[in-house]
Each structure stands twice: as C-alpha cells, then as structure tokens.
MARBA-3410 file (N, C-alpha, C, O; in Angstrom, 1 decimal):
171
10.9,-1.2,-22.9,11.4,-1.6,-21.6,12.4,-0.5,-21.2,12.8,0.2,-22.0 ~ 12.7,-0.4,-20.0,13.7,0.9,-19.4,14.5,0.0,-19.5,14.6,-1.2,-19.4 ~ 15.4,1.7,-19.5,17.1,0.8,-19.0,17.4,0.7,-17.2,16.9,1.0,-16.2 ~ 18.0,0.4,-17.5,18.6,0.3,-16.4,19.5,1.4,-15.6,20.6,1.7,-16.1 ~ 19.1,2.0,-14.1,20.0,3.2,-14.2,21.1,3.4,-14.6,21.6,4.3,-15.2
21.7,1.9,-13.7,23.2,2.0,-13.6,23.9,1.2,-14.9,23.5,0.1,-14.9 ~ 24.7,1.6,-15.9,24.8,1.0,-17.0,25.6,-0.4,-16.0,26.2,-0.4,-15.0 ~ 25.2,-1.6,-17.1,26.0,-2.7,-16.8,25.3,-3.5,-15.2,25.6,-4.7,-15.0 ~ 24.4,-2.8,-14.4,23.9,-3.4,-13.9,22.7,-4.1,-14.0,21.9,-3.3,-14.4 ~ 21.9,-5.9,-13.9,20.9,-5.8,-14.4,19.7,-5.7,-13.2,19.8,-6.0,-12.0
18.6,-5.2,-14.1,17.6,-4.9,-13.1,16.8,-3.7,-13.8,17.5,-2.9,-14.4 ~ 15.6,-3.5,-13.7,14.7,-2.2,-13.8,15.3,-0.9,-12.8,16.2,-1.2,-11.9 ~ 15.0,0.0,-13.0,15.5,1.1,-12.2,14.4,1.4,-11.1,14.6,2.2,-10.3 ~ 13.3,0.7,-11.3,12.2,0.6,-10.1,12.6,-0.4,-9.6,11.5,-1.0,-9.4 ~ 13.5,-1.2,-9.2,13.8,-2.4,-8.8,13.1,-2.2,-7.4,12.1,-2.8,-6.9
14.3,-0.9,-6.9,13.6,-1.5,-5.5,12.4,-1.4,-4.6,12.1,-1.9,-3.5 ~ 11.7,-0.5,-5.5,10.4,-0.5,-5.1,9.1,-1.7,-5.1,8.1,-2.0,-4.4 ~ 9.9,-2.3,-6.6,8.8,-3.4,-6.7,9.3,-4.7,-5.4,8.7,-5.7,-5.1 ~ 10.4,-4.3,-5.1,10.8,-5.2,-3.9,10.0,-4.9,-2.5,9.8,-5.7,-1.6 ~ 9.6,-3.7,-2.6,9.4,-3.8,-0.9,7.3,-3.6,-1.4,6.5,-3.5,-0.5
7.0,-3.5,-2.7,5.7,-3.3,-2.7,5.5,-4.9,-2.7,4.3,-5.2,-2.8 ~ 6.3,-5.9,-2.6,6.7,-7.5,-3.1,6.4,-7.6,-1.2,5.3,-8.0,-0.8 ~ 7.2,-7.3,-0.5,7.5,-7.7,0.7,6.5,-7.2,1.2,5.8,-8.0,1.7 ~ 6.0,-5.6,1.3,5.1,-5.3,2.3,3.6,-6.1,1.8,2.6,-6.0,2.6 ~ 3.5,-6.8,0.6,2.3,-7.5,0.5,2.4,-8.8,1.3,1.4,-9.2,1.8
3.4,-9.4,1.5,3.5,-11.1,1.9,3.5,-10.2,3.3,2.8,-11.0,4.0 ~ 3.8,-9.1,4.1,3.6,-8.9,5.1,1.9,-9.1,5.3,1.3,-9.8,6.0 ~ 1.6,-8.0,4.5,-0.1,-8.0,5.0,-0.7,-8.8,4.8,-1.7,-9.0,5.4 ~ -0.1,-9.8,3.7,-0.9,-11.4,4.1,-1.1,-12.1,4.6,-2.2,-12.7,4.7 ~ 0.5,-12.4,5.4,1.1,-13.3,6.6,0.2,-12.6,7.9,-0.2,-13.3,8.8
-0.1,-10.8,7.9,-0.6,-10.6,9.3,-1.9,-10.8,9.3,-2.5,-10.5,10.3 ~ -2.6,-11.4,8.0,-4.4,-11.9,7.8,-4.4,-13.4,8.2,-5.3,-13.8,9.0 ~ -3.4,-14.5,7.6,-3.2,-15.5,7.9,-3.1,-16.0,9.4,-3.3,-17.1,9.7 ~ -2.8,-14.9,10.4,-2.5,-14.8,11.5,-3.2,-14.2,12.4,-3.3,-14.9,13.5 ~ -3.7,-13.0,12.4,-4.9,-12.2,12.7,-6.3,-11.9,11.9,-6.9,-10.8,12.2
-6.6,-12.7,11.1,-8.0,-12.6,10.2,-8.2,-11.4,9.4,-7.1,-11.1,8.9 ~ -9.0,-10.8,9.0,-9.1,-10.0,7.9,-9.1,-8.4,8.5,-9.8,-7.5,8.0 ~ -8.2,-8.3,9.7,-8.2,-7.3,10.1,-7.6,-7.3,11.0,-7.9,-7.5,12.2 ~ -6.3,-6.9,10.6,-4.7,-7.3,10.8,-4.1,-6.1,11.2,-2.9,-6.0,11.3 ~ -5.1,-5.0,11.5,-4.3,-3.3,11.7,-3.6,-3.4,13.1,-2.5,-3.0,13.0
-3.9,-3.8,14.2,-2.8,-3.9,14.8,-1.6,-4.2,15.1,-0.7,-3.4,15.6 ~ -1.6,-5.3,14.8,-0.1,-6.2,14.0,0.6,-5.1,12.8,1.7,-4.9,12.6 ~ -0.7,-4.5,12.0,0.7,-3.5,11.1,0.9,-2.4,12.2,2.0,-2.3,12.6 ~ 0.3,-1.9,12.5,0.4,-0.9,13.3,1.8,-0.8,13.7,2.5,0.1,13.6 ~ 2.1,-1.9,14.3,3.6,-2.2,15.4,4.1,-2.6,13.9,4.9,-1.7,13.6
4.1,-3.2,13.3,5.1,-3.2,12.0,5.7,-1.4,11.5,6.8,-0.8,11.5 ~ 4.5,-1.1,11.3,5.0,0.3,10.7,5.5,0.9,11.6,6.4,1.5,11.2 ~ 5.3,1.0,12.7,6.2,1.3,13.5,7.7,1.3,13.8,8.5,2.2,14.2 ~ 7.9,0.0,13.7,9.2,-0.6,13.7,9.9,-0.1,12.8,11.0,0.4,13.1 ~ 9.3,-0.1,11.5,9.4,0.1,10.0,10.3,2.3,10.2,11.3,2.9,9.9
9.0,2.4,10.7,9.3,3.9,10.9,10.4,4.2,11.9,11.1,5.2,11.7 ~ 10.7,3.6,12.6,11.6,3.9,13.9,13.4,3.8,13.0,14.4,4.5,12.8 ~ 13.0,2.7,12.7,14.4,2.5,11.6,14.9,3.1,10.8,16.1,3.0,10.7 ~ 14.0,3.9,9.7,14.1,4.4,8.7,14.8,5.7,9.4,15.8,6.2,9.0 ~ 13.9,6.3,10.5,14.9,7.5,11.2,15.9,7.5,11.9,16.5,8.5,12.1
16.4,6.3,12.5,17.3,6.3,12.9,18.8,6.0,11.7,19.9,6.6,11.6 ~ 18.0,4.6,10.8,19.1,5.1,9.8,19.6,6.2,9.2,20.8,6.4,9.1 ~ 18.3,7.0,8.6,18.8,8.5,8.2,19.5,9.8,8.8,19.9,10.9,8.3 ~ 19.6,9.1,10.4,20.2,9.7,11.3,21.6,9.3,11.9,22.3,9.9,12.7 ~ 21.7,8.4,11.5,22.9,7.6,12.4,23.9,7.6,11.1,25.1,7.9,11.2
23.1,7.3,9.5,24.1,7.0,8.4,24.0,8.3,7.5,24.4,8.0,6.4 ~ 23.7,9.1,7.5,23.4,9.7,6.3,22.9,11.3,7.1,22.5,12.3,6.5 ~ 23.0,11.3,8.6,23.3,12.8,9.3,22.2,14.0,9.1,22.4,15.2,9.1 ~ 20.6,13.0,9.0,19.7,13.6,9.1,19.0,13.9,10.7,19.2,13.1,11.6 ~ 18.3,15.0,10.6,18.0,15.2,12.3,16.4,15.5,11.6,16.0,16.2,10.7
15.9,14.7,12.7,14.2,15.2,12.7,14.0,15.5,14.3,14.4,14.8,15.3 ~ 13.3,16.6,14.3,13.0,17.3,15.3,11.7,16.1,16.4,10.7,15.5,16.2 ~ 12.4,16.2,17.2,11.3,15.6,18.2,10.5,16.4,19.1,10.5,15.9,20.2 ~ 9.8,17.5,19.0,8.7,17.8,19.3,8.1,18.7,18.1,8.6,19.0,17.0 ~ 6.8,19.1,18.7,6.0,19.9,18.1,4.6,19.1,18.0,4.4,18.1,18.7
3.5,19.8,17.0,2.3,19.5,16.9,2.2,18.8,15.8,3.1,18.9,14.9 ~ 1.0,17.8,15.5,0.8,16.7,14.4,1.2,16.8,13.4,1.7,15.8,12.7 ~ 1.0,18.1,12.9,1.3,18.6,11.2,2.8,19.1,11.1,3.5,19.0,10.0 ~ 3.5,19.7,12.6,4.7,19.6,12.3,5.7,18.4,12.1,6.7,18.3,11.4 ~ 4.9,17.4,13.0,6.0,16.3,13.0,5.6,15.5,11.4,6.5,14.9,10.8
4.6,15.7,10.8,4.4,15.2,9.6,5.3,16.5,8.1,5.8,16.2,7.0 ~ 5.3,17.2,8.6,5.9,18.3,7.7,7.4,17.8,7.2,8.0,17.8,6.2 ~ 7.8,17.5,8.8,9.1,17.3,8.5,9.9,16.0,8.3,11.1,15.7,7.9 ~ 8.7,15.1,8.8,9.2,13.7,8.1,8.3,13.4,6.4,8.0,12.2,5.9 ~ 8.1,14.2,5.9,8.1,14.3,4.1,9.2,15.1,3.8,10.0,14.6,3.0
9.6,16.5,4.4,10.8,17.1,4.2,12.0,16.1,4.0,12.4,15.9,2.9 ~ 12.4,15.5,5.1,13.4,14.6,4.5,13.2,13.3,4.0,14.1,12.6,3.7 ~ 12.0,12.8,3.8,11.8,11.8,2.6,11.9,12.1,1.7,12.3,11.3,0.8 ~ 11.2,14.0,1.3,12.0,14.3,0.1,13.5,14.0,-0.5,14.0,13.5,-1.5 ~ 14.1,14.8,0.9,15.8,14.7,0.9,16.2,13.4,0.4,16.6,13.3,-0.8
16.0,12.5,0.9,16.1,11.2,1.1,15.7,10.4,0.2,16.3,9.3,0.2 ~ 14.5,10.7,-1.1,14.5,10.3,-2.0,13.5,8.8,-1.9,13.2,7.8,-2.6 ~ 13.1,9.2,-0.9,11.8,8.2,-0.5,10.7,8.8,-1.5,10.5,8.3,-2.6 ~ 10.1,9.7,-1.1,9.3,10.3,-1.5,9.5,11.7,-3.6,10.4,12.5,-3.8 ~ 9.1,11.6,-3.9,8.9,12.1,-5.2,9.2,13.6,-4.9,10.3,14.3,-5.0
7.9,14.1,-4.6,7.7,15.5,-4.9,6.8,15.5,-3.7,6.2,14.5,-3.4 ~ 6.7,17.0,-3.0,6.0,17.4,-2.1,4.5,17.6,-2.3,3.7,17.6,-1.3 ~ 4.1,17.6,-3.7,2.7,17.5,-4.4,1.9,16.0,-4.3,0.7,15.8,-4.3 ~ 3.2,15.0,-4.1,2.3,13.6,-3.9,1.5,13.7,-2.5,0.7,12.8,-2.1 ~ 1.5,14.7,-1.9,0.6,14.1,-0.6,0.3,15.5,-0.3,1.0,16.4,-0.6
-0.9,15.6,0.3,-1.9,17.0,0.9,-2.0,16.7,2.6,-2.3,15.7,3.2 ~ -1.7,18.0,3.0,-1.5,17.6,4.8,-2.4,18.7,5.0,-1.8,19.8,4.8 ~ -4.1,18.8,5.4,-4.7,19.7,5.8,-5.4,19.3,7.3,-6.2,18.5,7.5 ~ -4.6,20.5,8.3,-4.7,20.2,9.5,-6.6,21.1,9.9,-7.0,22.2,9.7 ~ -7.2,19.9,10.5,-8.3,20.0,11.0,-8.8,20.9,11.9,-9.7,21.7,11.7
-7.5,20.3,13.4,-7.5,21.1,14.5,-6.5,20.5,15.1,-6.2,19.4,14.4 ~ -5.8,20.7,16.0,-4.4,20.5,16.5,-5.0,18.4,17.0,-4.1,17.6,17.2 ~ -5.6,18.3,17.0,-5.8,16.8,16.8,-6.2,15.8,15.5,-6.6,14.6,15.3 ~ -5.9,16.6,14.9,-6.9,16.2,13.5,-6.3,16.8,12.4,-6.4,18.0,12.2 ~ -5.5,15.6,11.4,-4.9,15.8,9.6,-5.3,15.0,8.9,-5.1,13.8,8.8
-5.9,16.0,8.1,-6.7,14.9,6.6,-5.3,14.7,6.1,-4.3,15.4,6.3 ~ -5.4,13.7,5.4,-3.8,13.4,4.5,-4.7,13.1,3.3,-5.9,12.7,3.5 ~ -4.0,13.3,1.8,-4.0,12.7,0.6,-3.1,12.2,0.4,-2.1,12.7,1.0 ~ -3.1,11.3,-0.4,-1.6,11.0,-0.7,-1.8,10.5,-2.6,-2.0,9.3,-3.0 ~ -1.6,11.4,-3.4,-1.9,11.7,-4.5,-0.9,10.2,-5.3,-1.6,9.8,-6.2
0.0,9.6,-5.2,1.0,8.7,-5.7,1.3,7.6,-4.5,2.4,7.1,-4.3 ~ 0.3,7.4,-4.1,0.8,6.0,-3.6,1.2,4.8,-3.8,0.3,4.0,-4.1 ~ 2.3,4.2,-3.8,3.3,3.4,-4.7,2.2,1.5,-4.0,2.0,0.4,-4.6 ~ 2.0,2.0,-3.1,1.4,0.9,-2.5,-0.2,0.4,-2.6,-0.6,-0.4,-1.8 ~ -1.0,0.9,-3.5,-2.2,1.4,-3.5,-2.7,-0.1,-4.1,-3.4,-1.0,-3.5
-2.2,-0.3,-5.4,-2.7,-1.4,-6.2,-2.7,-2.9,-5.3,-3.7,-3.5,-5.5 ~ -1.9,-3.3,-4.7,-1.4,-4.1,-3.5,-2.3,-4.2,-2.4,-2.4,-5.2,-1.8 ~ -3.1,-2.9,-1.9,-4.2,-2.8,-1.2,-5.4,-3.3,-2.3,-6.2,-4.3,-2.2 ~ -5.4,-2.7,-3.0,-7.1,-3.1,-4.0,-6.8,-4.7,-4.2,-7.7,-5.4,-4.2 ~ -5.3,-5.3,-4.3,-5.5,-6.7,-4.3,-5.9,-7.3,-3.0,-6.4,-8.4,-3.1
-5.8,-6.9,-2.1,-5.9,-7.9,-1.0,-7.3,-7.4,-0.3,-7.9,-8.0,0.6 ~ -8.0,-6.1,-1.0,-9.7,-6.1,-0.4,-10.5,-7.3,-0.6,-10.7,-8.1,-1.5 ~ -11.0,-7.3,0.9,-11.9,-8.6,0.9,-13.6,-8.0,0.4,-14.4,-7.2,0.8 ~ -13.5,-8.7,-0.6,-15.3,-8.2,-1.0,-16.0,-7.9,0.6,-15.8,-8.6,1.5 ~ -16.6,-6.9,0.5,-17.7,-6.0,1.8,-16.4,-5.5,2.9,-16.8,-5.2,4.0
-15.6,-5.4,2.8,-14.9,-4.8,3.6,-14.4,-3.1,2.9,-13.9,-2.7,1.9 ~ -15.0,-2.6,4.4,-14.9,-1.0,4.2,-13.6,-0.5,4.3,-12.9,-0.8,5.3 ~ -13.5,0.2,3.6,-12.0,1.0,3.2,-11.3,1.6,5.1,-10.2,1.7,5.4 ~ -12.5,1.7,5.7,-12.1,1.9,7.2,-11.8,1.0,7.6,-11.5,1.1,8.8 ~ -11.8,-0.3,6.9,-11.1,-1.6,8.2,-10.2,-1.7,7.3,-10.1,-2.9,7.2
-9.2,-1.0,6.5,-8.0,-1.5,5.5,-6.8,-1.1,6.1,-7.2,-0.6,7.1 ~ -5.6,-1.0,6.1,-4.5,-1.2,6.4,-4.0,-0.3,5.1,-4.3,-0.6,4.0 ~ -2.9,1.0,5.5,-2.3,1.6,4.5,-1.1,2.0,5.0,-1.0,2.8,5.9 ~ 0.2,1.3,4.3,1.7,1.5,4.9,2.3,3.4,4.9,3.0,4.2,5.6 ~ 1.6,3.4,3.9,2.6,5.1,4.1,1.9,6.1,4.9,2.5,7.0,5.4
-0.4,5.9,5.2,-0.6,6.6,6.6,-0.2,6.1,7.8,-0.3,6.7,8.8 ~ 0.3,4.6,7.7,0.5,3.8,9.1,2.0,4.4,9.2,2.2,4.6,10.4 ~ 3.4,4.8,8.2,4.3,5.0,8.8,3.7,6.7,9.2,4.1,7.0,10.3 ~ 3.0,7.6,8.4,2.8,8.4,9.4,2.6,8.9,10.4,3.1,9.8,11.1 ~ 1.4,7.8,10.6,0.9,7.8,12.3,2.2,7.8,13.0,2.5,8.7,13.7
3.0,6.6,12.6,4.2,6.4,13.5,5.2,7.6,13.7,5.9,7.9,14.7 ~ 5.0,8.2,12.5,6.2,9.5,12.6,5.7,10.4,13.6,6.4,10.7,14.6 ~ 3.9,10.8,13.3,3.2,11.7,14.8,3.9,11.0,16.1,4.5,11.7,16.8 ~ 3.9,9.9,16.3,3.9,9.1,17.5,5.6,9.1,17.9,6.1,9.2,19.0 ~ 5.9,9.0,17.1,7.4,9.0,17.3,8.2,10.3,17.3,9.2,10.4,18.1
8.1,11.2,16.5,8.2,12.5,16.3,8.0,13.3,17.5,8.8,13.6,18.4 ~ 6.6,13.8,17.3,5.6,14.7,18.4,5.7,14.2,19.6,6.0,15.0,20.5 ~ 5.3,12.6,19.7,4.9,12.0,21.1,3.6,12.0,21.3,3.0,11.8,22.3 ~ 2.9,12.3,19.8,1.6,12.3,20.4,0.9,10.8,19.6,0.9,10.4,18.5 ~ 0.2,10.1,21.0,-0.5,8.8,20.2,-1.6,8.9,19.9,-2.7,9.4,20.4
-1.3,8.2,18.5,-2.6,8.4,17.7,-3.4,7.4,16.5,-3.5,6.3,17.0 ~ -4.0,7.4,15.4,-4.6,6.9,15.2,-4.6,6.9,13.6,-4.7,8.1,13.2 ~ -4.6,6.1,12.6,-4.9,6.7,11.4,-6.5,6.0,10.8,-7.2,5.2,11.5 ~ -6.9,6.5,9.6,-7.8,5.8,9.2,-7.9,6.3,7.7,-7.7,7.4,7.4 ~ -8.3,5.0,6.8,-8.6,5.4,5.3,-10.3,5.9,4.9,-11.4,5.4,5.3
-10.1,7.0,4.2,-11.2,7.2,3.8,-12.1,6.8,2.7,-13.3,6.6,2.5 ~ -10.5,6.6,1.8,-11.0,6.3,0.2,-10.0,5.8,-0.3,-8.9,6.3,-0.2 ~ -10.3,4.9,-0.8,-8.5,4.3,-1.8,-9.8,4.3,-3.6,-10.9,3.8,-3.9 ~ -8.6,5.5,-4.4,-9.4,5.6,-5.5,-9.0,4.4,-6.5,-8.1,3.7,-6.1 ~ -9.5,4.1,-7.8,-8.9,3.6,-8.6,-7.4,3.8,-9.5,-6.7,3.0,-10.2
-7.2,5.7,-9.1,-6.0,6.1,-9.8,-5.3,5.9,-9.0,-4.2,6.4,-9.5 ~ -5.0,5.5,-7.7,-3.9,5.2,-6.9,-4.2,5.9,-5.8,-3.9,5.3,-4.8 ~ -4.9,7.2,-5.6,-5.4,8.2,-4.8,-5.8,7.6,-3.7,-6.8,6.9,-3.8 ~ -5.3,7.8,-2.4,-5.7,7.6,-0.9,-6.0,8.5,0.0,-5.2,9.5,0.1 ~ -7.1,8.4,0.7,-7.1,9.8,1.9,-7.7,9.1,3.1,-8.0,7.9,3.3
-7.7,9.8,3.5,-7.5,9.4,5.5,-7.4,10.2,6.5,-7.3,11.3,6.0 ~ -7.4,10.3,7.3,-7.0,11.1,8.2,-6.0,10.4,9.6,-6.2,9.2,9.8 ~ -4.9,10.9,10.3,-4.4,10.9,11.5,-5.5,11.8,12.5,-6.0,12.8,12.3 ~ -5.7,11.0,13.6,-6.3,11.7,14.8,-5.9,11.3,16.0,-6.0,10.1,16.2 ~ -5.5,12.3,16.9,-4.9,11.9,18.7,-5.8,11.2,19.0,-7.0,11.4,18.7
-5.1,10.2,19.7,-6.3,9.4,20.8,-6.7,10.1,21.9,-7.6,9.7,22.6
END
C-alpha cells in the first residue's frame, strides 16, 4: 500500500484523482440517464464549464496567463504547457499533438487517467465515435476558448492500455 504524501494525513496520495475519476463517472452517467446513450452534448457544455474554470482559476489564483489567440495547435500547446506547470498533467510525452492542417489535430493521449471509466460505461455495439472523452472534450474547449475557434472533437480508439486518439476539427 502507499503512503501517504503528507505524513499524518490520511488518504492515498492519488486521492484526488480517484475523486474526480469518481465524479466525472456519476457525471457521464447522470448525462445517459437524462439524454440516452449519447450524452455528448450535455458533456460538451460540461467540459466546457469544466474548462473555463480551471483557466480562470489558474489565472485569477495562482497568476497563470494563457494566451487568447492563435491557431488550434497553439491554443492546445499552451494549455498542456501550463497543465504541466500546474501539475494536472504528468509529462509532456503523455499526449501527441499532430497538426493535420490548420483545421485538423490528431491528439493521443498516451496516460489517460479517465480511460478505464469510459471502457466501463461502453454500451455493447456502440462505436468509439459515439463515446464521450473528458480530457479531448476539455481540449476542444481550450481550442474554443483559447483560439476562438469552434470546433469539434472525436474518438478514434480507446486501447486496452489506457491509450486514446481522436482528433479536434473546426466546424
């Protein structure tokens, strides 16, 4: 068993991840219970919300600035840059940003913390393109919110080792 980071406190040191991999599931359940087995719009404006917050927090408390313009892969470049900072994110190697054409980024995302949480909630015959994935949906949002440019995400593959790919594309 791990310790605990902080001596004297109790709890795993993944605490709070398994909290919000806890929360963002009863979300995508509650938006199936509500919108049927294909609930991407309802996340859509979730991760959004989700995304809007997280930048303003890191901006308002903690005196991070993300650039508001540029092209798809910029506004994606630099909201991992400071998720690095920020400690959202691991290492710059968890995710692959290969820009298509100024409309168009394949994403991998080599360490998706959220991955296993999706393989639970696949409905037998539902294609990986009707699925719902929190870390390309807060993407999209960062293009959208970032750039200004509206757009779109989609899964290509969710692997068994956790491995997700997809693409962002302008509408």
């Amino acid at each position: 068993m791990n310790r605990p980071q902080n001596p004297g406190t109790p709890g795993l040191p993944e605490t709070g991840w398994i909290l919000a991999r806890v929360w963002l599931g009863a979300l995508e359940e509650t938006a199936r219970d509500f919108h049927g087995n294909w609930p991407k719009m309802f996340l859509d404006r979730a991760y959004e919300h989700a995304t809007a917050n997280w930048i303003t927090l890191m901006e308002q408390e903690y005196d991070f600035v993300f650039q508001r313009h540029g092209s798809m892969m910029e506004a994606l470049r630099g909201y991992v840059d400071i998720g690095l900072k920020a400690g959202v994110f691991h290492d710059a190697s968890d995710f692959r940003l290969k820009e298509i054409s100024p409309n168009k980024v394949e994403v991998t995302i080599y360490r998706d913390i959220y991955s296993q949480t999706y393989r639970e909630l696949r409905i037998p015959g539902q294609s990986v393109r009707e699925m719902t994935n929190a870390r390309l949906g807060a993407f999209r949002a960062a293009v959208k919110l970032l750039a200004g440019i509206e757009c779109d995400y989609e899964i290509t593959a969710i692997h068994s080792d956790g491995v997700v790919e997809g693409f962002i594309e302008r509408l």
